[in-house]
N, C-alpha and C positions, 0 to 999 in steps of 0.2 A: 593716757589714751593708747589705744591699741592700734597698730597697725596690719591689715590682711591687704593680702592681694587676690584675686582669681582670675583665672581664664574659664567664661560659658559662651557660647553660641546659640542664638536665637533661631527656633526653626521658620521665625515670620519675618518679617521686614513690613514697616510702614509703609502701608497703601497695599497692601495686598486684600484680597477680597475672598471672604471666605462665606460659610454655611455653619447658621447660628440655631442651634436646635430651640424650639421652643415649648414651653405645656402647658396647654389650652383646657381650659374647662368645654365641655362639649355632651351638655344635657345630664352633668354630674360624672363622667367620666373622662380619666386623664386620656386624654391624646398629646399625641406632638407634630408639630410643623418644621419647617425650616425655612430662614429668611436669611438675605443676602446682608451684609457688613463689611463695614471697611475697619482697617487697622488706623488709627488715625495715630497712636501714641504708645510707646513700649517701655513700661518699668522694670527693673531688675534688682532685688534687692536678694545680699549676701550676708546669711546668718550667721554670723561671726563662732557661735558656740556648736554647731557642727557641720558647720562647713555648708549647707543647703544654698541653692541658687534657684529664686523661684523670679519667674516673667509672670508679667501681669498687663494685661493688653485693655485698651481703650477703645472703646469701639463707635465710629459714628461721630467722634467730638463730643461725645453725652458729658466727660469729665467725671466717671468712675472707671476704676479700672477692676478688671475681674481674672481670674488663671483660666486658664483653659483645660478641659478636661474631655477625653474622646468621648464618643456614644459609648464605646462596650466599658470604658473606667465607669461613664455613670448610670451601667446596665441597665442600657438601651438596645445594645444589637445584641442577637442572638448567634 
């Protein structure tokens, strides 16, 4: 068995409330909205083979978790 260790810091903390973009069909073309979310649960798993540290955020108690990605990463703002 291998041993790692890392130091990351989360830019969220549990129970903070954010803006969750979404994309809506609207008469066959994409739109997007935004609705309010809570952080209910915070994962962090560390890729042993190069070293990556990805958070993955639970939103609402739904029991998935998903990464987070800005509007302009998923070329949304201009």
């Amino acid at each position: 068995m291998q041993v790692s260790a890392f130091s990351a810091k989360c830019p969220y903390e549990i129970g903070d409330k954010i803006q969750v973009i979404k994309e809506v069909n609207a008469g066959g073309r994409k739109q997007y909205m935004t609705e309010p979310a809570t952080i209910t649960d915070i994962a962090c798993t560390h890729y042993l083979k190069n070293g990556e540290v990805l958070f993955t955020y639970e939103l609402d108690g739904s029991g998935t978790y998903i990464p987070f990605v800005t509007a302009q990463e998923a070329g949304l703002s201009r």
